[in-house]
DSSP file (Angstrom, degrees, kcal/mol; ACC not computed):
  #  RESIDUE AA STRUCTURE BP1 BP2  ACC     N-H-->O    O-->H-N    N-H-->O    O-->H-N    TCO  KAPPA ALPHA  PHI   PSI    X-CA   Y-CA   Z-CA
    1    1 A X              0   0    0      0, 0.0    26,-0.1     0, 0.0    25,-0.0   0.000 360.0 360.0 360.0 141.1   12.3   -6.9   -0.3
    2    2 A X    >   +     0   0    0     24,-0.1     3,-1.8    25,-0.1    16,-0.0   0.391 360.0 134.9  77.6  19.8    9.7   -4.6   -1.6
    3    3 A X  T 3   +     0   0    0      1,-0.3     4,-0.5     3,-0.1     3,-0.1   0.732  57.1  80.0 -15.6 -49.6   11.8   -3.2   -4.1
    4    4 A X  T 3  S+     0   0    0      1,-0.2     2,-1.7     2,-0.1     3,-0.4   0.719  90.6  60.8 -55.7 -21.1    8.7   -3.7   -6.5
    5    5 A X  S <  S+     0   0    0     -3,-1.8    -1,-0.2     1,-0.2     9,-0.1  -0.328  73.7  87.9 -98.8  55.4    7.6   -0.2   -4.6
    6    6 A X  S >  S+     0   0    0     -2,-1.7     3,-1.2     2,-0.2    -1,-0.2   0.696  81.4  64.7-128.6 -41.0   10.6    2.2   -5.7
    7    7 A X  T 3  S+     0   0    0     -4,-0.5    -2,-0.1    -3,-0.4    -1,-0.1   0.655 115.3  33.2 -72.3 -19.8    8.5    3.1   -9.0
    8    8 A X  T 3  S+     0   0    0     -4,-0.1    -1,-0.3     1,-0.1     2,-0.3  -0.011 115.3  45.4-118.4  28.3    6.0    4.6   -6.3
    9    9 A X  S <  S-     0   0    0     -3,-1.2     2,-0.2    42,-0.0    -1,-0.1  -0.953  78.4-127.2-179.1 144.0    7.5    5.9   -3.8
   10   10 A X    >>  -     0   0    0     -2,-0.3     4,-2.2     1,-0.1     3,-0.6  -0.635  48.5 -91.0-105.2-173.9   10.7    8.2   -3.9
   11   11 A X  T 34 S+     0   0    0      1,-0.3     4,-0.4    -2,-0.2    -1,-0.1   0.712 118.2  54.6 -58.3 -23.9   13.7    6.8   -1.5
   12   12 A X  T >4 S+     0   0    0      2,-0.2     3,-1.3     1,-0.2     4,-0.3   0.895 111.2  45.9 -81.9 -44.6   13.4    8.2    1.4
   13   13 A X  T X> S+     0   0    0     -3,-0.6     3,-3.6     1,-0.3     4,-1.3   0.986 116.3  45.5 -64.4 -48.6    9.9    7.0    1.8
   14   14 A X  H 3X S+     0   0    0     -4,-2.2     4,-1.1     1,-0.3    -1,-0.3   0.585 105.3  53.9 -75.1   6.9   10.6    4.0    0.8
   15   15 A X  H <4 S+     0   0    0     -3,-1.3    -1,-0.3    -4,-0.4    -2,-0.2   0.157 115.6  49.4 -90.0  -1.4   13.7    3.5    2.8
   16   16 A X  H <4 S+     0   0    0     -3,-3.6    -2,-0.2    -4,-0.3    -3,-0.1   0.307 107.7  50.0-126.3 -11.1   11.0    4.6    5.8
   17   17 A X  H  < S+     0   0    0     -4,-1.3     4,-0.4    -5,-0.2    -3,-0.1   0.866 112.5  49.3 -84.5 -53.9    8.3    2.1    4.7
   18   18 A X  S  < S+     0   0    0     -4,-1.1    -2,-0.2     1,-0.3    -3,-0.1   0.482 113.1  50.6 -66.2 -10.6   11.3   -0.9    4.7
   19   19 A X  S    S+     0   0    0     -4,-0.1    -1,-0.3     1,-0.1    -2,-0.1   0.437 116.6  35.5-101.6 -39.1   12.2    0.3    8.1
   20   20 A X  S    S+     0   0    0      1,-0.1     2,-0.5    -3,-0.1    -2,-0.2   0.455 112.0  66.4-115.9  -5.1    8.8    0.1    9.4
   21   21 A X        +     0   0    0     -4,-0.4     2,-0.4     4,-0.0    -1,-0.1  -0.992  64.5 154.7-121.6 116.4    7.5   -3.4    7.2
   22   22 A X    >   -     0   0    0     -2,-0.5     3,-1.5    -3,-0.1     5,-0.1  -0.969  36.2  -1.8-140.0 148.8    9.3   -6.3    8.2
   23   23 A X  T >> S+     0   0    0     -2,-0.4     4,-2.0     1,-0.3     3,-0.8  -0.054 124.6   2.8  65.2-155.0    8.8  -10.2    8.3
   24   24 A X  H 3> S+     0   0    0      1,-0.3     4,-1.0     2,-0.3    -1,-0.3   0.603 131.6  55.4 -52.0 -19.5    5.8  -11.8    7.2
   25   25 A X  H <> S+     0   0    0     -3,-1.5     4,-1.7     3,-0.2    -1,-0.3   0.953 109.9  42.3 -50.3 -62.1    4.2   -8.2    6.0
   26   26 A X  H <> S+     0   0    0     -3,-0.8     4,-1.0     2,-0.2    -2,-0.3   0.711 116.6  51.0-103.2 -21.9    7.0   -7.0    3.6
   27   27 A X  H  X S+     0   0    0     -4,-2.0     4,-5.5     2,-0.2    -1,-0.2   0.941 114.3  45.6-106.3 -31.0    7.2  -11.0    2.2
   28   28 A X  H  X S+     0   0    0     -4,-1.0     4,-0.5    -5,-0.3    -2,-0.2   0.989 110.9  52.2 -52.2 -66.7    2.9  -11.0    1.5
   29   29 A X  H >< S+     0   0    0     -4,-1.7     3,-0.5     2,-0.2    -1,-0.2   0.751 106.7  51.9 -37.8 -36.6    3.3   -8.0    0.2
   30   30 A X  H >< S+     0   0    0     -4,-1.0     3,-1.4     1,-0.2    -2,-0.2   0.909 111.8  49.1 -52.1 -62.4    6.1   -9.5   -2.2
   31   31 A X  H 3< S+     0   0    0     -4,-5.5    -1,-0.2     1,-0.3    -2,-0.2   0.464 112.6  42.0 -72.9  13.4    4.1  -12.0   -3.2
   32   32 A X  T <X S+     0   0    0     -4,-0.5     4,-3.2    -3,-0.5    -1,-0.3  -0.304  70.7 129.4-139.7  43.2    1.4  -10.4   -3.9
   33   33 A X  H <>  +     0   0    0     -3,-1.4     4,-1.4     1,-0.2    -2,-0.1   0.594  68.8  65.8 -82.1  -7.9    2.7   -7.3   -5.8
   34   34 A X  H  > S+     0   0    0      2,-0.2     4,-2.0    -4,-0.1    -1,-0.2   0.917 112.2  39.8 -95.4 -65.5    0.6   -7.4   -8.8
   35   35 A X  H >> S+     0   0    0      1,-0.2     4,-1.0     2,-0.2     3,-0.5   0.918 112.6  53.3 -30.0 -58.3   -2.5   -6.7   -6.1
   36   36 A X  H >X S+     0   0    0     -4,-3.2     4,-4.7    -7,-0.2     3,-1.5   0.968 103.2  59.6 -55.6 -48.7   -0.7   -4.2   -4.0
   37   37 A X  H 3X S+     0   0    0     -4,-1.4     4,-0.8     1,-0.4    -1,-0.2   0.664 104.9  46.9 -61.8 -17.6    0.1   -2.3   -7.0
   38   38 A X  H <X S+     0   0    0     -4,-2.0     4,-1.1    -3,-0.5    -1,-0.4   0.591 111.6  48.2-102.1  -1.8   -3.4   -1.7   -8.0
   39   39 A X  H <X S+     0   0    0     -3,-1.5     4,-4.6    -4,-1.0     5,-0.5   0.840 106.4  58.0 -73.9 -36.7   -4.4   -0.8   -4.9
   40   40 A X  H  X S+     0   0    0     -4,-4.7     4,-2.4     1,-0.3    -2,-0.2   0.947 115.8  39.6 -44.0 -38.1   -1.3    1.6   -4.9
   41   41 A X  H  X S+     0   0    0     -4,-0.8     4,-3.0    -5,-0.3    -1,-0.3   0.890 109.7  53.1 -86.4 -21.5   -2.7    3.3   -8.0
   42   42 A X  H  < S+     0   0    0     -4,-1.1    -1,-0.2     1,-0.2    -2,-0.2   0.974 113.9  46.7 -77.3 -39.2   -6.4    3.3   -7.2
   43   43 A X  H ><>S+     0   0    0     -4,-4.6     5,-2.6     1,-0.2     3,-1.2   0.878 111.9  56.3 -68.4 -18.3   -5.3    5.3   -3.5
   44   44 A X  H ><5S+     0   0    0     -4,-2.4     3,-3.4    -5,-0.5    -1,-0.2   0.983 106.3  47.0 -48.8 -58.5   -3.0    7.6   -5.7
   45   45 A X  T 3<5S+     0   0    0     -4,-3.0    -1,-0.2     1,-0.3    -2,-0.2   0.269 109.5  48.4 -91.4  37.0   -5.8    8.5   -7.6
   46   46 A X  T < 5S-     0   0    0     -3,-1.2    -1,-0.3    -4,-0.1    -2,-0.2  -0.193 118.9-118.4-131.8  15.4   -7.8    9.1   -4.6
   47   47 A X  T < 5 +     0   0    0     -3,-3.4    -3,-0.2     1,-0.2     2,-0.2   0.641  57.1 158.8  29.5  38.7   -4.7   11.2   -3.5
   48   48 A X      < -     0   0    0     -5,-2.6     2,-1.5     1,-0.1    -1,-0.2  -0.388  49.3-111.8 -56.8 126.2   -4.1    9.3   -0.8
   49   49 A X    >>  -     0   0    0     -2,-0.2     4,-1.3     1,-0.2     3,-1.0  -0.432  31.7-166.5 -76.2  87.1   -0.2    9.2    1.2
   50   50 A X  H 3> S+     0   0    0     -2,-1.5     4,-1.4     1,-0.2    -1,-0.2   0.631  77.8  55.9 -60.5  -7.5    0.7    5.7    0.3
   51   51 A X  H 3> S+     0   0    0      2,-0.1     4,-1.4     3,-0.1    -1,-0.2   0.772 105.2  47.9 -77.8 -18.5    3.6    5.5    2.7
   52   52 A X  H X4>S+     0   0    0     -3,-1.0     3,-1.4     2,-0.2     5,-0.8   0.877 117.0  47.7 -73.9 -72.4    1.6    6.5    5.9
   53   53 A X  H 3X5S+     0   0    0     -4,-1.3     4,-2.3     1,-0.3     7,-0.2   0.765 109.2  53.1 -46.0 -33.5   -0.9    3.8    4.7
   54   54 A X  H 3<5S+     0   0    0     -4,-1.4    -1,-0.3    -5,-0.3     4,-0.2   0.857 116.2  39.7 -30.7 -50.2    1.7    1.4    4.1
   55   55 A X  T <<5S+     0   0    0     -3,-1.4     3,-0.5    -4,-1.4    -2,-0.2   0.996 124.9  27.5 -77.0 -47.7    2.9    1.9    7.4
   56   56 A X  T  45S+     0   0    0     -4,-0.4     2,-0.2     1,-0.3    -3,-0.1   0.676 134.0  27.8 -93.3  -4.0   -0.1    2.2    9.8
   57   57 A X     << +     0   0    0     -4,-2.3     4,-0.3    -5,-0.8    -1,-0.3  -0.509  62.9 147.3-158.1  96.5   -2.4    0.2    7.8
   58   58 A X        +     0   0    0     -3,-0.5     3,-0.4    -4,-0.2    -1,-0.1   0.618  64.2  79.2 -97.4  -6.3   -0.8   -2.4    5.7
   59   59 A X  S    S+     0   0    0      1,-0.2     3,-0.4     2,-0.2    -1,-0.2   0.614  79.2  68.6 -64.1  -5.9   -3.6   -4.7    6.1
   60   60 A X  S >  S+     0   0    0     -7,-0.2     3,-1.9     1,-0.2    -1,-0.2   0.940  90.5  64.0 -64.1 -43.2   -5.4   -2.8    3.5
   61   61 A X  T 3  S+     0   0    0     -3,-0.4    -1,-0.2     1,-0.3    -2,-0.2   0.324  99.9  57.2 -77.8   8.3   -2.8   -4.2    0.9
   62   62 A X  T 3  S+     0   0    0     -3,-0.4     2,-0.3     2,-0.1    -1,-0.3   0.565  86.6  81.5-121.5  16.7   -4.0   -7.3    1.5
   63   63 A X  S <  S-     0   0    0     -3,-1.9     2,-0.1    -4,-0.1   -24,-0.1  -0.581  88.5-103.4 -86.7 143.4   -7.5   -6.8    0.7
   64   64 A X     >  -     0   0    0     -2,-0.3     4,-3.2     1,-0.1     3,-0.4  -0.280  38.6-100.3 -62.2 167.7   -8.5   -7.1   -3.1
   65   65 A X  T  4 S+     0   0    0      1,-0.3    -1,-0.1     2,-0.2     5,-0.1   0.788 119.7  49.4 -76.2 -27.5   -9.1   -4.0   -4.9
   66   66 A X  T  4 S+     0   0    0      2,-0.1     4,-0.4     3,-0.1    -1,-0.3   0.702 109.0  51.5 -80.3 -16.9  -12.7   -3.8   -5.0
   67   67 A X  T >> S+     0   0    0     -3,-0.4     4,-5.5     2,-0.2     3,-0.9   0.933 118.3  47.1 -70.4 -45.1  -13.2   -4.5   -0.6
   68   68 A X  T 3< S+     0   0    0     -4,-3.2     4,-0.3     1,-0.3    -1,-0.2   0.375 110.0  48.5 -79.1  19.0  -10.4   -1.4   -0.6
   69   69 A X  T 3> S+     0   0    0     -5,-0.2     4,-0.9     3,-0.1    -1,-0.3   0.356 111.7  49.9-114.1 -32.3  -12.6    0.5   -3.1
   70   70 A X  H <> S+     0   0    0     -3,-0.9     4,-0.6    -4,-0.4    -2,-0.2   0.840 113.8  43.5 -64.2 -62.0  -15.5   -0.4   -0.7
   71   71 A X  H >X S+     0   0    0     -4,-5.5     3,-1.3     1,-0.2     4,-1.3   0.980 114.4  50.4 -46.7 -60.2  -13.4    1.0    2.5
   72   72 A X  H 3> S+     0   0    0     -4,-0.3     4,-1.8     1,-0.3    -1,-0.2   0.785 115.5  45.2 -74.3 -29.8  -12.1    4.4    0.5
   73   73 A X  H 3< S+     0   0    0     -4,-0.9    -1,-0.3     1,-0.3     4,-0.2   0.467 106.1  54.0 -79.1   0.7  -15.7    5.1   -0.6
   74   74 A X  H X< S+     0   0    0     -3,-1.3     3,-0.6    -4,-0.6     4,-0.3   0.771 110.1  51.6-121.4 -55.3  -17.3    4.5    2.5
   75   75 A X  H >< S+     0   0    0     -4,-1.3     3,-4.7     1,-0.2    -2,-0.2   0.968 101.0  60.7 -35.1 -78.5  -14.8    7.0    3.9
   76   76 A X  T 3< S+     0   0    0     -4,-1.8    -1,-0.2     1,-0.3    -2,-0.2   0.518 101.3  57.0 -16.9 -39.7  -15.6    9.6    1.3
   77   77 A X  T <         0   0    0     -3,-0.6    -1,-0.3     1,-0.2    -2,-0.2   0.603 360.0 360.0 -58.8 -52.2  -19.0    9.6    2.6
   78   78 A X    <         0   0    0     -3,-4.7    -1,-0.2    -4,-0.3    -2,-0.2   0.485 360.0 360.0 -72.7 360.0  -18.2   10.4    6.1
């Protein structure tokens, strides 16, 4: 599971993500990869560490892309 993340992440992180995402996280995330993945690229290009945010705040990846475009901007700000 989360395999779909290998293309972003080099192994060790993602061997550190899968380690730390388990159970009903890592399988929402599966099913929803097409989502996660634009969020992945819009926090890339906000140079963002997408394994720390995977790990400590993986509810983000379940948000659509414009509430987590809401969040990151809102950040920016402070």
């Amino acid at each position: 599971m989360l395999d779909f993340l290998k293309d972003y992440l080099d192994e060790e992180d993602l061997k550190i993500v899968k380690e730390n995402i388990k159970g009903s996280e890592a399988f929402n995330l599966n099913c929803n990869q097409d989502e996660c993945l634009e969020i992945i690229n819009y926090l890339k290009s906000k140079k963002l560490d997408i394994k720390d945010l995977l790990i400590n705040k993986t509810d983000l990846f379940f948000k659509n892309l414009d509430e987590v475009k809401l969040i990151i901007d809102n950040l920016d700000e402070i």
